[in-house]
C-alpha positions as CSV (number, residue, x, y, z in Angstrom):
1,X,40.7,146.7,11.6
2,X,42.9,144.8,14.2
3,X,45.2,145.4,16.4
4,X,48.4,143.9,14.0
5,X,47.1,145.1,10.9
6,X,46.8,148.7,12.0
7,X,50.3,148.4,13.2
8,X,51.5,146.6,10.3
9,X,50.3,149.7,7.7
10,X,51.6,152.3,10.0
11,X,55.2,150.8,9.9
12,X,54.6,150.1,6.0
13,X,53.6,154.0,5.9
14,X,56.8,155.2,7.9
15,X,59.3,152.8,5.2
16,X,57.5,154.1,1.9
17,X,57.7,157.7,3.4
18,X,61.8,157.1,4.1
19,X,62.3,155.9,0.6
20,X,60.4,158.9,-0.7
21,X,62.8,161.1,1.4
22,X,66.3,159.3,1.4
23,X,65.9,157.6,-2.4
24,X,67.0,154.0,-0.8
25,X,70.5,153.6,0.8
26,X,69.5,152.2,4.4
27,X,68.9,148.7,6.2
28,X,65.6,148.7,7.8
29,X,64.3,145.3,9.9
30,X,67.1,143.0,8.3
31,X,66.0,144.5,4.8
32,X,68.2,146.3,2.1
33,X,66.4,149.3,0.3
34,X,69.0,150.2,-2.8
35,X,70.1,153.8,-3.7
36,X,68.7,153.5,-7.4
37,X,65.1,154.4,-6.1
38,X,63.8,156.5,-9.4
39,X,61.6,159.9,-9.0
40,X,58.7,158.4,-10.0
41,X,59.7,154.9,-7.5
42,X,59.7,158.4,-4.8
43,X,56.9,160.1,-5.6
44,X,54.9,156.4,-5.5
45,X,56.8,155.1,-2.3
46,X,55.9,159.0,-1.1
47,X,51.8,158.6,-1.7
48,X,51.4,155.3,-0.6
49,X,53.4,156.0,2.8
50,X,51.1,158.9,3.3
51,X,48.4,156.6,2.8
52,X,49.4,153.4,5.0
53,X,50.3,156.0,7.6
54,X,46.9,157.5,7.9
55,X,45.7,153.6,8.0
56,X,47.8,153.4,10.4
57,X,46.9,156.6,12.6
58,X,43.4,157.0,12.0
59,X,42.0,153.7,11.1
60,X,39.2,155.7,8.7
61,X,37.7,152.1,8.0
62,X,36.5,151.1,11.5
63,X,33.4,153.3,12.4
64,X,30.2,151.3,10.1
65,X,27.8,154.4,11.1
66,X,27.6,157.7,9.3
67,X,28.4,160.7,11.8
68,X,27.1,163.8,12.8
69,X,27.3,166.6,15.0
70,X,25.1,166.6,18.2
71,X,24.8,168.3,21.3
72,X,25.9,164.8,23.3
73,X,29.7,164.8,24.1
74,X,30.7,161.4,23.5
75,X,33.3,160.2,26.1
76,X,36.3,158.3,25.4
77,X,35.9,154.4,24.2
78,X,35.5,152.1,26.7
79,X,37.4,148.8,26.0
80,X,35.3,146.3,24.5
81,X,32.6,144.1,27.8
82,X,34.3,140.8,28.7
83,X,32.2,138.2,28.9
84,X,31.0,136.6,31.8
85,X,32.8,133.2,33.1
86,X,29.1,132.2,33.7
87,X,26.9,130.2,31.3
88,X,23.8,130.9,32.8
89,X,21.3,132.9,31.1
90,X,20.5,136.4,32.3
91,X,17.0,137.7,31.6
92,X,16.2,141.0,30.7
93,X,12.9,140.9,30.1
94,X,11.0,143.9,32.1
95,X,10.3,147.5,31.9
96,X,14.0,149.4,32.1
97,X,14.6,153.2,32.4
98,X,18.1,155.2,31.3
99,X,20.0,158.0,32.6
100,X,18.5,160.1,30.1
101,X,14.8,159.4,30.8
102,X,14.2,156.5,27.9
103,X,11.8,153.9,28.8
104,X,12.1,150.9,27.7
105,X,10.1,147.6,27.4
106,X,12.1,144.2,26.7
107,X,10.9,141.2,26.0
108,X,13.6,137.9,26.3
109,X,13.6,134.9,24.3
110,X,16.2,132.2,24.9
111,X,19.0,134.4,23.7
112,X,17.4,137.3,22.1
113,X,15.4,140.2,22.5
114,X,12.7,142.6,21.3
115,X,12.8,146.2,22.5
116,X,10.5,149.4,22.1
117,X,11.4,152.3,23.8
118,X,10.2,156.1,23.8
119,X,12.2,159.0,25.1
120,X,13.8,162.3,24.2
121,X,16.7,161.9,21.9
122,X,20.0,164.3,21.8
123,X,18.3,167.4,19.8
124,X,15.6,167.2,22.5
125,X,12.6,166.1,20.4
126,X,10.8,163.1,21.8
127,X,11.2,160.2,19.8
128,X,9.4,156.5,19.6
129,X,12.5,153.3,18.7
130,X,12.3,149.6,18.1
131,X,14.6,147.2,17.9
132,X,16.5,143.9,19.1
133,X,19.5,142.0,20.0
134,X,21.3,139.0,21.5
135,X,22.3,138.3,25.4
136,X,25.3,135.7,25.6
137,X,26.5,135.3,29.2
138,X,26.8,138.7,30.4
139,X,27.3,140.7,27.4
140,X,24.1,142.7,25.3
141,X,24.4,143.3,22.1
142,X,21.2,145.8,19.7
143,X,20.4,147.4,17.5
144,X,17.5,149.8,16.9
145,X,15.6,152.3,14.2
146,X,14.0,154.9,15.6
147,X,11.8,157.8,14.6
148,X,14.8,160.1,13.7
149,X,18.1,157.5,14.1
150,X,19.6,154.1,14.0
151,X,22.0,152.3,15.6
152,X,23.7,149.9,17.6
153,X,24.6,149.3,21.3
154,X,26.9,146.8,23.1
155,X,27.3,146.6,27.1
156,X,27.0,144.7,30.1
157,X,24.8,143.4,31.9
158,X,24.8,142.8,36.1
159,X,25.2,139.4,36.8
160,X,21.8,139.9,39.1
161,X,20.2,141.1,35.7
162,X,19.0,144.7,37.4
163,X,21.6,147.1,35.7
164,X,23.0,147.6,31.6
165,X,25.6,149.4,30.7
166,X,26.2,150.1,27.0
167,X,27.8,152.3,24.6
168,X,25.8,153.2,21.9
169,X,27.0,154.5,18.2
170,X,23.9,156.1,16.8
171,X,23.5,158.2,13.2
172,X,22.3,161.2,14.5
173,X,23.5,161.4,18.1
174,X,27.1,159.7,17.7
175,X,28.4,157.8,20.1
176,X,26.9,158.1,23.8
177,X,27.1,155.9,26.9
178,X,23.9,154.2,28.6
179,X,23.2,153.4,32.2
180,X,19.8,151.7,32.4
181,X,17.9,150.2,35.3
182,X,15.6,147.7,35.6
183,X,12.4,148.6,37.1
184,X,10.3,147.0,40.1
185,X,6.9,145.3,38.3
């Protein structure tokens, strides 16, 4: 959700919940809530402020893949890859290997990709993945199914194409951060 809305149903959440609690009677942002709020006007204003304010909070709609527990400690969100100023195509086509051990094989077309890649994934059982994505400027953007998992990564790439970094939301391992490298053919 962005940004303004999130904001929006926190402060929507905090004015229910003050009619709930004072019945009406105040000014709030150039607006006059009356004192003739009924019980049942507070009890409604009461559940919907508890719900806009957990909107607002939490933002429970955002994250698209189911989680679970895993023995990878996910590290706090990076802000989202800017792209780079640059129109010129990066290719990432080669052999590439991850700070866990993953190899993986990518082959470039144009804009997109296919990958296959086999490592050992977060419960330590060794796994086999496939999967694709799109390379605009310097951001890289996948997605993958693999023998236990799915999911989807988005990072960076050097602008001399030898190094991705990407954080990865995946259904059984959560969310987890990549540093691959490129290797010498």
């Amino acid at each position: 959700m962005p940004q303004n809305i999130t904001t929006a149903a926190f402060v929507l959440g905090a004015v229910l919940l003050l009619i709930s609690l004072l019945g009406g009677g105040f000014k709030i942002f150039g607006a006059e809530v009356r004192s003739s709020v009924s019980g049942w006007g507070r009890v409604t204003s009461f559940i919907l402020g508890v719900f806009f304010l957990i909107v607002g909070l939490f933002n429970p709609f955002e994250r698209t893949l189911p989680s679970s527990t895993s023995s990878t400690t996910p590290s706090a969100s990076p802000s989202p890859p800017k792209p780079s100023p640059s129109s010129a195509q990066i290719d990432i086509s080669g052999t590439w290997v991850d700070n866990f051990g993953t190899i993986t094989q990518i082959v470039q077309q144009g804009d997109t990709f296919q990958a296959t890649a086999s490592g050992t994934e977060c419960g330590g059982r060794r796994f086999q993945s496939s999967g694709g994505g799109t390379v605009r400027g310097n951001i890289v953007e996948s997605s993958y199914q693999s023998t236990y998992s799915r999911g989807r990564c988005q990072g960076t790439v050097s602008t001399d194409g030898s190094r991705i970094v990407s954080t990865c939301d995946d259904s059984l391992c959560d969310r987890f951060q990549l540093s691959s490298v490129r290797q010498r053919e």
